[in-house]
KOLVEX-470540 format. One record per atom (N, C-alpha, C, O): residue number from 1; x, y, z; residue in three letters. Coordinates in nm, 3 decimals. Layout:
nr = NUM, c1 = X, c2 = Y, c3 = Z, rest = ALA
...
This chain:
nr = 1, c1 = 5.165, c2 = 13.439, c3 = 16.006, rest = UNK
nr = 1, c1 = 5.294, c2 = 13.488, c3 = 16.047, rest = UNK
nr = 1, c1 = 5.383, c2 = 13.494, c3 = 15.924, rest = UNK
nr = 1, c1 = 5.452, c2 = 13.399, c3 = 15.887, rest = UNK
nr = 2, c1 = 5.379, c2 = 13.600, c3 = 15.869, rest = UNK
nr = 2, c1 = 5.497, c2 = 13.649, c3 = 15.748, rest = UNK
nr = 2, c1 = 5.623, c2 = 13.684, c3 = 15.790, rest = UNK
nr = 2, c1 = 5.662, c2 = 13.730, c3 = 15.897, rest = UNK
nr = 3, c1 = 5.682, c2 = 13.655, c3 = 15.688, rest = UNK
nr = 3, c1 = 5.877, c2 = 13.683, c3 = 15.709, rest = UNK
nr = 3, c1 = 5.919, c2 = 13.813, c3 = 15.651, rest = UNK
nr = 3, c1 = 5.871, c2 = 13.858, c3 = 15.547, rest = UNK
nr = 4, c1 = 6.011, c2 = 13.873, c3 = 15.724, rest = UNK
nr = 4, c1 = 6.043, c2 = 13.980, c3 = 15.719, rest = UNK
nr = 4, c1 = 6.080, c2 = 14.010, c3 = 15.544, rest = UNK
nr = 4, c1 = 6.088, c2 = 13.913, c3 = 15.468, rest = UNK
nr = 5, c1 = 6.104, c2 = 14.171, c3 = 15.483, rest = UNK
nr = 5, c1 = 6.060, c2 = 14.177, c3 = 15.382, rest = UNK
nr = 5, c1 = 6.213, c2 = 14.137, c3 = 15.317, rest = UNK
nr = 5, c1 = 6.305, c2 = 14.195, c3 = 15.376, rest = UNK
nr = 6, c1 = 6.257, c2 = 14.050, c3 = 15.206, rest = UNK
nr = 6, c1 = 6.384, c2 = 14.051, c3 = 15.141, rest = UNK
nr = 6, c1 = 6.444, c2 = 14.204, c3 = 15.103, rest = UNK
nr = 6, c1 = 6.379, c2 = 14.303, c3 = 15.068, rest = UNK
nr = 7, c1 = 6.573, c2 = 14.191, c3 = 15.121, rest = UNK
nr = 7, c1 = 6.677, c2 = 14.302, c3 = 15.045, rest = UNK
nr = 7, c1 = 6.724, c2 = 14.284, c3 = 14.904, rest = UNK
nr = 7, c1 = 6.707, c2 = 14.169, c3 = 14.863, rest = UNK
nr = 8, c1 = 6.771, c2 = 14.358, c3 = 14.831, rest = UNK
nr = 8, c1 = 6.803, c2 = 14.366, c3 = 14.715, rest = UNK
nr = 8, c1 = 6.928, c2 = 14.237, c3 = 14.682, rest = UNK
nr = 8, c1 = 6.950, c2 = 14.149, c3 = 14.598, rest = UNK
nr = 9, c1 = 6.987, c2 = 14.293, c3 = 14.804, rest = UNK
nr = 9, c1 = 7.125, c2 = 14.145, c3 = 14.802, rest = UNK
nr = 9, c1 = 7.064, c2 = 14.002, c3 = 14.819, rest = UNK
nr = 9, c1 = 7.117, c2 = 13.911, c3 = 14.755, rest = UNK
nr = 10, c1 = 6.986, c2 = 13.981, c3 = 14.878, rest = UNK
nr = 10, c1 = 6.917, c2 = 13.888, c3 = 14.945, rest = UNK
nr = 10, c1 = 6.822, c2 = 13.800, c3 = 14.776, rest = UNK
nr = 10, c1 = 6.828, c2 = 13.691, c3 = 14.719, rest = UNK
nr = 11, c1 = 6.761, c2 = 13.903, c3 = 14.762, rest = UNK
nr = 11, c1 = 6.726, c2 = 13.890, c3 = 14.615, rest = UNK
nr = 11, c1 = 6.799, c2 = 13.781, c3 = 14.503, rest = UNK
nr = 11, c1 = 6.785, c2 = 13.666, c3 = 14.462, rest = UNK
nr = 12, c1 = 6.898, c2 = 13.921, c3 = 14.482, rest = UNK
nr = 12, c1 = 7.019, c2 = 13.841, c3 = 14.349, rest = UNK
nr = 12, c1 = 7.106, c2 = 13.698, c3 = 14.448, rest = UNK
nr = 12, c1 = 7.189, c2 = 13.627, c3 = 14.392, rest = UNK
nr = 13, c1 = 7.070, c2 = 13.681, c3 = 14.581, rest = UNK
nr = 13, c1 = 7.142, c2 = 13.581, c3 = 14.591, rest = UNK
nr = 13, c1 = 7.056, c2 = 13.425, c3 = 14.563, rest = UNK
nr = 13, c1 = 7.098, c2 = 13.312, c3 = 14.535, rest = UNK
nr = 14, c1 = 6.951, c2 = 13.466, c3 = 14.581, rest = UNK
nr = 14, c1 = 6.781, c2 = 13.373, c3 = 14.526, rest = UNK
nr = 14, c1 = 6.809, c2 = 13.403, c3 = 14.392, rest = UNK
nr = 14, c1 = 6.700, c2 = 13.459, c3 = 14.379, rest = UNK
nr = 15, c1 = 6.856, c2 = 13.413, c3 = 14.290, rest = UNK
nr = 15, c1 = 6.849, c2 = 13.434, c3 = 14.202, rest = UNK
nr = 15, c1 = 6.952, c2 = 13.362, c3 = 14.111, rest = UNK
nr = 15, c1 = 6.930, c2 = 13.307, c3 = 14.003, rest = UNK
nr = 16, c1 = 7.107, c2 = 13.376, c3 = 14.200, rest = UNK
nr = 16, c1 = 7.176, c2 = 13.317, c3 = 14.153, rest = UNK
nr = 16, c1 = 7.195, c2 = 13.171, c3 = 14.200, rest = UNK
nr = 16, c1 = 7.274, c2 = 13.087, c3 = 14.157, rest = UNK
nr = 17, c1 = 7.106, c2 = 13.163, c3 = 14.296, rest = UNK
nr = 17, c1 = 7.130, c2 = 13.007, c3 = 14.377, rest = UNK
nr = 17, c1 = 7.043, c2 = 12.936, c3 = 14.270, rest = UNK
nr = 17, c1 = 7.089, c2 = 12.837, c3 = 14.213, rest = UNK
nr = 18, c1 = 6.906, c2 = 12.988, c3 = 14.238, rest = UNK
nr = 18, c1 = 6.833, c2 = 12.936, c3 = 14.136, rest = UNK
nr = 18, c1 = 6.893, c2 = 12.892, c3 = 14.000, rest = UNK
nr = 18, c1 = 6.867, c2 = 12.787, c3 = 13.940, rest = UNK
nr = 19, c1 = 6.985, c2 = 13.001, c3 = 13.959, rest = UNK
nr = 19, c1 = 7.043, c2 = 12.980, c3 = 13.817, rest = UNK
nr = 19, c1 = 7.185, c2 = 12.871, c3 = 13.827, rest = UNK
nr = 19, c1 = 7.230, c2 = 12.813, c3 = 13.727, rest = UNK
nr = 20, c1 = 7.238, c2 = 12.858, c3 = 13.950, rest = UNK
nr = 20, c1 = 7.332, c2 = 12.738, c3 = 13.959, rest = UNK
nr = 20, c1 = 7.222, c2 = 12.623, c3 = 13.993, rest = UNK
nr = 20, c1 = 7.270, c2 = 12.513, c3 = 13.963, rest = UNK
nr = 21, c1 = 7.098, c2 = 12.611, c3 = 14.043, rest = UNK
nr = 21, c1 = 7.051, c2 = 12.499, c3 = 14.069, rest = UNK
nr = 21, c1 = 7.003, c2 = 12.434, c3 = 13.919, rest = UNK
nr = 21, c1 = 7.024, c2 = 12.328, c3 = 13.860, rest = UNK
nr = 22, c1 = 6.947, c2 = 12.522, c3 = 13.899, rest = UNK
nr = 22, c1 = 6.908, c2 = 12.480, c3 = 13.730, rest = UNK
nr = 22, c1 = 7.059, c2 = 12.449, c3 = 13.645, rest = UNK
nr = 22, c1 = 7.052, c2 = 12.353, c3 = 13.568, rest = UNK
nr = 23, c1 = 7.161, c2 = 12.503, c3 = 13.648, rest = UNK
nr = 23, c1 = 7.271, c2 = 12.436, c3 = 13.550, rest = UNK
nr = 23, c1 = 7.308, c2 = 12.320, c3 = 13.603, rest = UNK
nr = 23, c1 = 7.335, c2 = 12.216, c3 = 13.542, rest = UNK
nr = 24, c1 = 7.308, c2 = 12.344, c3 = 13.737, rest = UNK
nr = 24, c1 = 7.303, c2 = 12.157, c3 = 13.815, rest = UNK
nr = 24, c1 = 7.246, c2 = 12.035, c3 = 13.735, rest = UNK
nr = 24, c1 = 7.303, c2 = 11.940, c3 = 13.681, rest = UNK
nr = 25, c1 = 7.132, c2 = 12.066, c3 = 13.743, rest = UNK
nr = 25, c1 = 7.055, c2 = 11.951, c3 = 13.753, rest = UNK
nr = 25, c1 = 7.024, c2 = 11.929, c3 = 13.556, rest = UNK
nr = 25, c1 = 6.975, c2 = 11.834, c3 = 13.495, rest = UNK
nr = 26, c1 = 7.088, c2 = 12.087, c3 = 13.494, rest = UNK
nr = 26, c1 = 7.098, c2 = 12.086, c3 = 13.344, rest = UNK
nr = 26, c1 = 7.204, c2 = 11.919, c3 = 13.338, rest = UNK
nr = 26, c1 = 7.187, c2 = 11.805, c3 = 13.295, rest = UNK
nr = 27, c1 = 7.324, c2 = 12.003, c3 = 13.416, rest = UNK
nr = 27, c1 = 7.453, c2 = 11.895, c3 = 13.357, rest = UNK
nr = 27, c1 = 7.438, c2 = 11.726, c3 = 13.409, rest = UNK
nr = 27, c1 = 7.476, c2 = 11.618, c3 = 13.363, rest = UNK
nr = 28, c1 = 7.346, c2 = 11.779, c3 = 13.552, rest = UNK
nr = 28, c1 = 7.296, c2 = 11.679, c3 = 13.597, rest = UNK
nr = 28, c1 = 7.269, c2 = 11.539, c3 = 13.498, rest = UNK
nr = 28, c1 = 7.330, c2 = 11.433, c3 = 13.486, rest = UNK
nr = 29, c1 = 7.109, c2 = 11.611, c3 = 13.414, rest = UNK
nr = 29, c1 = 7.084, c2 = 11.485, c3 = 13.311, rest = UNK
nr = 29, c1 = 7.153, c2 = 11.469, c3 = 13.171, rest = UNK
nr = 29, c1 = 7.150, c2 = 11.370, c3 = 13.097, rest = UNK
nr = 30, c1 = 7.210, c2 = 11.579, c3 = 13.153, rest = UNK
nr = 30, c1 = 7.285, c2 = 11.550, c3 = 13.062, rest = UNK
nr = 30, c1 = 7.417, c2 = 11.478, c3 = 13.069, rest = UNK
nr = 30, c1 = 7.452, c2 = 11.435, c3 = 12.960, rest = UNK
nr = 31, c1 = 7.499, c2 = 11.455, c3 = 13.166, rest = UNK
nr = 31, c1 = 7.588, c2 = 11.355, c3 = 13.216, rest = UNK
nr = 31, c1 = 7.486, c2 = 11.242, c3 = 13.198, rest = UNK
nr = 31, c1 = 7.490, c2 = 11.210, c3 = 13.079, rest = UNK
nr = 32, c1 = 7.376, c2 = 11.152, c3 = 13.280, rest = UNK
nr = 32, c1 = 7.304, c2 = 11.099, c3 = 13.282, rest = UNK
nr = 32, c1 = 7.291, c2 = 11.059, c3 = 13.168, rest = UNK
nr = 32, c1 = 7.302, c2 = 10.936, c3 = 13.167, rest = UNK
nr = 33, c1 = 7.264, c2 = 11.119, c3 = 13.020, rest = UNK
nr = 33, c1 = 7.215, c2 = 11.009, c3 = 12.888, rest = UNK
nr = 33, c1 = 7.371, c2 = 11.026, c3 = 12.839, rest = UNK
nr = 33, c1 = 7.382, c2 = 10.965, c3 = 12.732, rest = UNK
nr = 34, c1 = 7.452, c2 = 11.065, c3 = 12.865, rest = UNK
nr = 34, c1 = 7.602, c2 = 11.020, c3 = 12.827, rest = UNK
nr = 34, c1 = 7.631, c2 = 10.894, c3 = 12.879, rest = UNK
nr = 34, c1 = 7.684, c2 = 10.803, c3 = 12.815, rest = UNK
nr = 35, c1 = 7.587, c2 = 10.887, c3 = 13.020, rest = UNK
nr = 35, c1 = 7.614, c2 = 10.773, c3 = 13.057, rest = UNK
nr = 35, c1 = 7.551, c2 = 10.663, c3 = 13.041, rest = UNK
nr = 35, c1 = 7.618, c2 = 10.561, c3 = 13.057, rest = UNK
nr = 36, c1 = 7.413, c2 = 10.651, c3 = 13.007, rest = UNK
nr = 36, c1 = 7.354, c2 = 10.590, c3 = 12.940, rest = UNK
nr = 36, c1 = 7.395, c2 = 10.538, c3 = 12.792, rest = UNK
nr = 36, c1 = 7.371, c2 = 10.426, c3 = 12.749, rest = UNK
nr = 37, c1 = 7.465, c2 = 10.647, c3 = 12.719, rest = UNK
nr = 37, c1 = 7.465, c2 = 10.582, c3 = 12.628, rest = UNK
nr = 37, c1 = 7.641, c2 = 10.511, c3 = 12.618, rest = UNK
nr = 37, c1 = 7.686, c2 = 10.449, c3 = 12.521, rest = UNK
nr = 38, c1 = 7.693, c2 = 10.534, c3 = 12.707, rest = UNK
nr = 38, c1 = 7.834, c2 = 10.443, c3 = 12.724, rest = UNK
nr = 38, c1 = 7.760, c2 = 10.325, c3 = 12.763, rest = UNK
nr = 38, c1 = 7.751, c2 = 10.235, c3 = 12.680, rest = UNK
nr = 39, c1 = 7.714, c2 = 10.315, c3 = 12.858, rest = UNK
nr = 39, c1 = 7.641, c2 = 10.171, c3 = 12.881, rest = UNK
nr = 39, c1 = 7.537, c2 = 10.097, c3 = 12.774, rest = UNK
nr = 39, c1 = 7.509, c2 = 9.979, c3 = 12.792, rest = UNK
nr = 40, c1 = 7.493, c2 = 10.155, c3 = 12.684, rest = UNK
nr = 40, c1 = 7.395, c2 = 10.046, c3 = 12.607, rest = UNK
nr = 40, c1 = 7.538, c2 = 10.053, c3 = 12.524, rest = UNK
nr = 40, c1 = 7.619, c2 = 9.966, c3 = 12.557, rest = UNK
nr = 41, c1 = 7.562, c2 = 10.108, c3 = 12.463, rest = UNK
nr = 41, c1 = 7.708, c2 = 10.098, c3 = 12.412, rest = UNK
nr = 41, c1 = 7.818, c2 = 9.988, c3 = 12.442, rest = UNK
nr = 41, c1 = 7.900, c2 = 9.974, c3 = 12.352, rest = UNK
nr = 42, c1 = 7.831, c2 = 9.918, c3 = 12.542, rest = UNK
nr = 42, c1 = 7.929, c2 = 9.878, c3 = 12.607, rest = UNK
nr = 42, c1 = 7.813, c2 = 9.749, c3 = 12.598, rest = UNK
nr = 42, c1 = 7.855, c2 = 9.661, c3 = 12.523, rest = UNK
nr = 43, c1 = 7.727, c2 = 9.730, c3 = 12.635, rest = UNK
nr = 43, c1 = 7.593, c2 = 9.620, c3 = 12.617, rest = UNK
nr = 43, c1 = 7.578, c2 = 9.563, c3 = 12.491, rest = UNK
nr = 43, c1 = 7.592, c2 = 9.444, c3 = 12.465, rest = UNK
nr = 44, c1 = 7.547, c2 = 9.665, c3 = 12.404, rest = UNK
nr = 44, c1 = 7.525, c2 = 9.591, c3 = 12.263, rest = UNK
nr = 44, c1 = 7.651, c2 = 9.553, c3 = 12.214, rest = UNK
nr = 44, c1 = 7.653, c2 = 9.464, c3 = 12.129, rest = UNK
nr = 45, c1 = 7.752, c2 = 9.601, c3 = 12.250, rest = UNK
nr = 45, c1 = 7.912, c2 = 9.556, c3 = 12.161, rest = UNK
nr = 45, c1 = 7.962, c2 = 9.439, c3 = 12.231, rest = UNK
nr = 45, c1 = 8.044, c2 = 9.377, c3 = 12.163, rest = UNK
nr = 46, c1 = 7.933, c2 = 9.376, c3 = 12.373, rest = UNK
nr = 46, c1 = 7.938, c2 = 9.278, c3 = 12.438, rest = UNK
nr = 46, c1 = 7.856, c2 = 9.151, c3 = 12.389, rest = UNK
nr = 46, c1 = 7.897, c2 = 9.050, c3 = 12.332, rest = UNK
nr = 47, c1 = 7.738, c2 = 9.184, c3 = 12.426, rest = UNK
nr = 47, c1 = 7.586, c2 = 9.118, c3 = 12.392, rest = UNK
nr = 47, c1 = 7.631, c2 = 9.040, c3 = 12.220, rest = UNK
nr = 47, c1 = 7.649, c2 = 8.924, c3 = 12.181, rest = UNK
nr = 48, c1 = 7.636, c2 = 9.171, c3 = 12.160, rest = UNK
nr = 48, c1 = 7.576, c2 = 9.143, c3 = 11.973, rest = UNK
nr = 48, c1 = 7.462, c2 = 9.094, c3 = 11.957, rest = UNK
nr = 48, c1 = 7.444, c2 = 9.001, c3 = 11.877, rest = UNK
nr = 49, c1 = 7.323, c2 = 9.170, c3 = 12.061, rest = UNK
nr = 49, c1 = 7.225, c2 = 9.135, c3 = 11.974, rest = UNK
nr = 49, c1 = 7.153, c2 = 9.290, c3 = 11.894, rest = UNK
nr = 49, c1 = 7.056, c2 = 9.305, c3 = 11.820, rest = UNK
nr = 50, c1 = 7.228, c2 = 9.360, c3 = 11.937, rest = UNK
nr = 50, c1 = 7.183, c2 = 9.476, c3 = 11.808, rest = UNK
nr = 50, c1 = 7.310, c2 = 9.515, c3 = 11.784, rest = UNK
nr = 50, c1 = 7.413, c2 = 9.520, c3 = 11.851, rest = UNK
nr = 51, c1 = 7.263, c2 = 9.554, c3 = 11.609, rest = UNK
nr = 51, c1 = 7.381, c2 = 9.563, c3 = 11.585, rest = UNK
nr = 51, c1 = 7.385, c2 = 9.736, c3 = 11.513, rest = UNK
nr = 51, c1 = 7.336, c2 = 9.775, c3 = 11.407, rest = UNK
nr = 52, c1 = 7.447, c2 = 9.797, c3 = 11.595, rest = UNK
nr = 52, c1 = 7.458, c2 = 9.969, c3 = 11.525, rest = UNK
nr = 52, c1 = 7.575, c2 = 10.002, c3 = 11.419, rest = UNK
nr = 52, c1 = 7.601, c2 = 10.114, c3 = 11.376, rest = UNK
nr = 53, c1 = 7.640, c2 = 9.880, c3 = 11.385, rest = UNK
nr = 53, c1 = 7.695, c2 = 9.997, c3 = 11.291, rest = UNK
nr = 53, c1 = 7.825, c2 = 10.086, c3 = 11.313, rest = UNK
nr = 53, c1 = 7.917, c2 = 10.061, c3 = 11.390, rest = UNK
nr = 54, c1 = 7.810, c2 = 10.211, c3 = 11.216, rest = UNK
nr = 54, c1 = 7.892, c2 = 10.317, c3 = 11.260, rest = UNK
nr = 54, c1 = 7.832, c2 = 10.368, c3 = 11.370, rest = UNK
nr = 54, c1 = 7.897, c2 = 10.446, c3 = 11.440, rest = UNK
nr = 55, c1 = 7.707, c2 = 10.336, c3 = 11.401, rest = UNK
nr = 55, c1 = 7.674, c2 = 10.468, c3 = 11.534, rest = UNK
nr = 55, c1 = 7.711, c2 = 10.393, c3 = 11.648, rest = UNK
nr = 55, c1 = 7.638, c2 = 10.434, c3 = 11.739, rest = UNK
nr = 56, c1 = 7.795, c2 = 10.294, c3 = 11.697, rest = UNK
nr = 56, c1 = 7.804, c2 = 10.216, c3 = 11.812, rest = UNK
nr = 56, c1 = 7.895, c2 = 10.345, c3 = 11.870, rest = UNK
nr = 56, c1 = 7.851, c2 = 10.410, c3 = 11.965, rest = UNK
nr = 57, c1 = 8.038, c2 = 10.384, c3 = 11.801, rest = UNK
nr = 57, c1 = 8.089, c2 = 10.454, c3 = 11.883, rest = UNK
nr = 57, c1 = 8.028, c2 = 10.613, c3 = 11.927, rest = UNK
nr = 57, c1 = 8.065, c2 = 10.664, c3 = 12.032, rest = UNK
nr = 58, c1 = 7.938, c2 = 10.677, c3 = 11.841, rest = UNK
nr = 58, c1 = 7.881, c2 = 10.766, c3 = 11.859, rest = UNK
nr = 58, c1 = 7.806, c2 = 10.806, c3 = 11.962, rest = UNK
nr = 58, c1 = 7.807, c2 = 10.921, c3 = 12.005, rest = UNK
nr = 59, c1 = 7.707, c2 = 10.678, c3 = 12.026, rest = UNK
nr = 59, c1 = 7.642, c2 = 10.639, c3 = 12.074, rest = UNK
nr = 59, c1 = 7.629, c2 = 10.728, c3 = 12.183, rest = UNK
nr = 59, c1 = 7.535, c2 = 10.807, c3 = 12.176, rest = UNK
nr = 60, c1 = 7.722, c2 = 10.734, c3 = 12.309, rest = UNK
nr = 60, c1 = 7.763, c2 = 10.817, c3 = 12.404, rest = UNK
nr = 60, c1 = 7.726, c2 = 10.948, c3 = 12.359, rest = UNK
nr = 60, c1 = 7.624, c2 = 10.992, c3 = 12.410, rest = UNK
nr = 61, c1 = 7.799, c2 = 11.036, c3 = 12.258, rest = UNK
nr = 61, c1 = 7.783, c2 = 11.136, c3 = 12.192, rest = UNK
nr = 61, c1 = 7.597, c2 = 11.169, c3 = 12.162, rest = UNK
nr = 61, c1 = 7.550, c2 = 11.283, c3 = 12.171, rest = UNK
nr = 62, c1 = 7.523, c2 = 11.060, c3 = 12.130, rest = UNK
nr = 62, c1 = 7.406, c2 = 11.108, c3 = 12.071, rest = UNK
nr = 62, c1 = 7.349, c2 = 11.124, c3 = 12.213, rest = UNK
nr = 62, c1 = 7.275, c2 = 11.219, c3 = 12.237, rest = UNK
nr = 63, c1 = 7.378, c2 = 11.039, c3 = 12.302, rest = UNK
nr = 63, c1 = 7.292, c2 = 11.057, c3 = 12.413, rest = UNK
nr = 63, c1 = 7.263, c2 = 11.196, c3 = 12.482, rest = UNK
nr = 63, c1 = 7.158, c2 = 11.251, c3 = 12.515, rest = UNK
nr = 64, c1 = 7.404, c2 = 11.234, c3 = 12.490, rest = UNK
nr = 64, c1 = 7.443, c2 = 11.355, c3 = 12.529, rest = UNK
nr = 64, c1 = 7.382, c2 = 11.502, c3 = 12.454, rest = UNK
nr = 64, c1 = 7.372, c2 = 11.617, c3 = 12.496, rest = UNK
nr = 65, c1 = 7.355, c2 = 11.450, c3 = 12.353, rest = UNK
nr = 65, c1 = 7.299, c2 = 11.574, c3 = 12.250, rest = UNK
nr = 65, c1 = 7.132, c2 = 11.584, c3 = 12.259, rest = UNK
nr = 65, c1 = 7.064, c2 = 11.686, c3 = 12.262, rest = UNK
nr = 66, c1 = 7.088, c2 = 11.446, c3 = 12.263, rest = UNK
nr = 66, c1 = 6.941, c2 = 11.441, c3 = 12.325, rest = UNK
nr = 66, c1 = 6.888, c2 = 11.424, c3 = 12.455, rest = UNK
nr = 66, c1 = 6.772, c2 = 11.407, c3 = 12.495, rest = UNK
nr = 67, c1 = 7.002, c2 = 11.432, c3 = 12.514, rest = UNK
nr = 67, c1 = 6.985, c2 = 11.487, c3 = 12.676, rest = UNK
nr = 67, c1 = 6.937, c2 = 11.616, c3 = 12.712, rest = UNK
nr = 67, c1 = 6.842, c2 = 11.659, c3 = 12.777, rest = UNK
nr = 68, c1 = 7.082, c2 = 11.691, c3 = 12.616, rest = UNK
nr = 68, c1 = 7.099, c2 = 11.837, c3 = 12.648, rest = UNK
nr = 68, c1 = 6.947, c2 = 11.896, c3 = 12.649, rest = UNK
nr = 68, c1 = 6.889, c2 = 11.926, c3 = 12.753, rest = UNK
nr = 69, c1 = 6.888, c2 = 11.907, c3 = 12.508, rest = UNK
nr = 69, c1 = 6.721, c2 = 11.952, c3 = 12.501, rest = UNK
nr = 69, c1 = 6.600, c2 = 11.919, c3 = 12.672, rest = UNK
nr = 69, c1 = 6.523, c2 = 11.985, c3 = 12.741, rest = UNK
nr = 70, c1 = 6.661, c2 = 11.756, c3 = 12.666, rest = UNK
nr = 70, c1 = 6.559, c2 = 11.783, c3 = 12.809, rest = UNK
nr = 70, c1 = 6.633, c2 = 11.870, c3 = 12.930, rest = UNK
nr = 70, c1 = 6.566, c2 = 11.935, c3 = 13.010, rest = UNK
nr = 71, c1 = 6.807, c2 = 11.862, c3 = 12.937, rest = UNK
nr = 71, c1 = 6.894, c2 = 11.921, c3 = 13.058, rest = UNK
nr = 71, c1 = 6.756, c2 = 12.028, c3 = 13.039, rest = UNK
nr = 71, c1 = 6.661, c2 = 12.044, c3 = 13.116, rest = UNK
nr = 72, c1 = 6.777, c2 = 12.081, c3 = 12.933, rest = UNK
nr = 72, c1 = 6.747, c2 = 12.300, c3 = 12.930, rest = UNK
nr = 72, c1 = 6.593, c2 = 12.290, c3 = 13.011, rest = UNK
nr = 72, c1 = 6.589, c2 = 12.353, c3 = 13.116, rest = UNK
nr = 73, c1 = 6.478, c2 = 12.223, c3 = 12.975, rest = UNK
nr = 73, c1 = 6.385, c2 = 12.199, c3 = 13.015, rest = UNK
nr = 73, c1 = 6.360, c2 = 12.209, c3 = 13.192, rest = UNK
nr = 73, c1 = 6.295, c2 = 12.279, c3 = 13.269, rest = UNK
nr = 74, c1 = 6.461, c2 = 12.087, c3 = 13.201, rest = UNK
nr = 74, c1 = 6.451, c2 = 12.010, c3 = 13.310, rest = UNK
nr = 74, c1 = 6.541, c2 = 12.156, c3 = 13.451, rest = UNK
nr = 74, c1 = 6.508, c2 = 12.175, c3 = 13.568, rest = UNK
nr = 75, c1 = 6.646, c2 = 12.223, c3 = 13.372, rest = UNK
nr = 75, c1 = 6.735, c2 = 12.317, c3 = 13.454, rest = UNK
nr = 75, c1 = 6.629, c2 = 12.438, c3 = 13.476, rest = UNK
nr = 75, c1 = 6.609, c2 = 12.502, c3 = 13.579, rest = UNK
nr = 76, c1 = 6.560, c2 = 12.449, c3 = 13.338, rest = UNK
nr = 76, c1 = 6.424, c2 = 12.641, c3 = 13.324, rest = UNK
nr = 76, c1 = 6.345, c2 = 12.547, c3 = 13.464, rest = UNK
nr = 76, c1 = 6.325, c2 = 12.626, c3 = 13.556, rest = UNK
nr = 77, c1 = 6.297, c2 = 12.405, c3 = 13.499, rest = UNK
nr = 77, c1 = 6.167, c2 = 12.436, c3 = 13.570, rest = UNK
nr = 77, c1 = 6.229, c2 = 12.420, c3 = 13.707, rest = UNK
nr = 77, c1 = 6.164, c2 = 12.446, c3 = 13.808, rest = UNK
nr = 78, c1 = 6.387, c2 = 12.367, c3 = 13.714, rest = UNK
nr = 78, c1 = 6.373, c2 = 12.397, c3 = 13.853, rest = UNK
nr = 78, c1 = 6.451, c2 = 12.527, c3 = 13.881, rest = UNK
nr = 78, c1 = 6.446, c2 = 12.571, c3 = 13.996, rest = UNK
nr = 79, c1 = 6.509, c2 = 12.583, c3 = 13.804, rest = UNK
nr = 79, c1 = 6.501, c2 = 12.777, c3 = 13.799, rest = UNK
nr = 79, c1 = 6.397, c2 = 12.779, c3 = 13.860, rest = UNK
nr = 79, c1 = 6.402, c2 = 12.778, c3 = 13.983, rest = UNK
nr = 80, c1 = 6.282, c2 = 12.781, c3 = 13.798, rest = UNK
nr = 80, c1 = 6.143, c2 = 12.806, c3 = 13.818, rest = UNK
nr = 80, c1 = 6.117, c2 = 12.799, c3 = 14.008, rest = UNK
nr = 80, c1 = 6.124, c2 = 12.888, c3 = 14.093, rest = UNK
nr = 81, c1 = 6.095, c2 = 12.696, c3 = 14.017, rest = UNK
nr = 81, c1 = 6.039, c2 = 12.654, c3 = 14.115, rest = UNK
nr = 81, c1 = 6.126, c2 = 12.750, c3 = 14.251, rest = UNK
nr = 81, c1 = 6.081, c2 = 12.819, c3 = 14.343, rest = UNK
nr = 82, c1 = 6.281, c2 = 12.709, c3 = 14.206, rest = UNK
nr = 82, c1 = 6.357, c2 = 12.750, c3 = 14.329, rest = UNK
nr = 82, c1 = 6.280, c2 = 12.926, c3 = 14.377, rest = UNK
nr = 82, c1 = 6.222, c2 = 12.966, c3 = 14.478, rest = UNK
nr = 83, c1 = 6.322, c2 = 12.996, c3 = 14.236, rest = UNK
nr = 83, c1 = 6.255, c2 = 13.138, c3 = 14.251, rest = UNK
nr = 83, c1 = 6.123, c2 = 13.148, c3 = 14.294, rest = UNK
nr = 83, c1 = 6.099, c2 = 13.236, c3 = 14.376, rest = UNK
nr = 84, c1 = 6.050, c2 = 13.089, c3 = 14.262, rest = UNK
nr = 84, c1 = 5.870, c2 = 13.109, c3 = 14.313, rest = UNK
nr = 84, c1 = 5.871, c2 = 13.041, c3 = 14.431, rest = UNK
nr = 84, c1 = 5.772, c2 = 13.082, c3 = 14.491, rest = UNK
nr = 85, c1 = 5.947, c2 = 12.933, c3 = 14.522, rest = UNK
nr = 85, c1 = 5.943, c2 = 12.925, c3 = 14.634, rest = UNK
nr = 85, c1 = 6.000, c2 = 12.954, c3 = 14.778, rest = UNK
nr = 85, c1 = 5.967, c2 = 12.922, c3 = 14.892, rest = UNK
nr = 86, c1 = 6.124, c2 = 13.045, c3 = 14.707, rest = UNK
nr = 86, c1 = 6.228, c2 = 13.149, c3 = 14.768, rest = UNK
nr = 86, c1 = 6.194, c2 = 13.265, c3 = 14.756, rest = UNK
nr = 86, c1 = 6.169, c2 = 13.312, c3 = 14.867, rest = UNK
nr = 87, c1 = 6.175, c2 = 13.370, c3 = 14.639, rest = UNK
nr = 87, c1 = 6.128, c2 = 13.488, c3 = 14.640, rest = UNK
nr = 87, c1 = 5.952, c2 = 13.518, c3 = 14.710, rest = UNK
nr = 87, c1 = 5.852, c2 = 13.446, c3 = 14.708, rest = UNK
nr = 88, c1 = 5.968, c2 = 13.614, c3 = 14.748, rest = UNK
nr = 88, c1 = 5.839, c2 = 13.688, c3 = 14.801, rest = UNK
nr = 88, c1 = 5.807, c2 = 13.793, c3 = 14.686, rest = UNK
nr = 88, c1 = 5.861, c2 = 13.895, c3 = 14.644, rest = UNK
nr = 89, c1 = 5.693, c2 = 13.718, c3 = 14.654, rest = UNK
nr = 89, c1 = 5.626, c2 = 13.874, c3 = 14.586, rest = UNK
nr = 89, c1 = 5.512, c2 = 13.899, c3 = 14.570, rest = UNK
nr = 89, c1 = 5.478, c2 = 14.008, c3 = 14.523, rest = UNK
């Protein structure tokens, strides 16, 4: 039992739901190692058993920058998925 055939509108709206799901879940993890790195941040400057230095305040900042690389990853495969399990083709 197949589903009736998609429209062109119907289409670009699978398309754009895909491309907001993927910037989602982009900003998603990239919030995520920001916040991570406020927290080891906030840990080690409490703690003092490691000691960073100039990069303590950065810290937040780096997370966020080596987040971003997996966000893009992590946003292309669920692009991916949304489109290959929404579109018919």
């Amino acid at each position: 039992m197949g589903t009736s055939p998609q429209n062109a509108l119907q289409k670009i709206g699978i398309i754009i739901y895909g491309l907001a799901a993927g910037v989602g879940a982009a900003l998603g993890t990239s919030a995520a190692f920001l916040v991570l790195g406020i927290a080891i941040s906030l840990i080690v400057q409490s703690t003092g058993w490691i000691h960073l230095g100039e990069y303590q305040p950065w810290l937040p900042i780096i997370g966020l920058e080596y987040g971003f690389f997996l966000a893009l990853v992590i946003g292309a495969f669920v692009s991916w998925k949304v489109w290959r399990t929404r579109l018919d083709c």
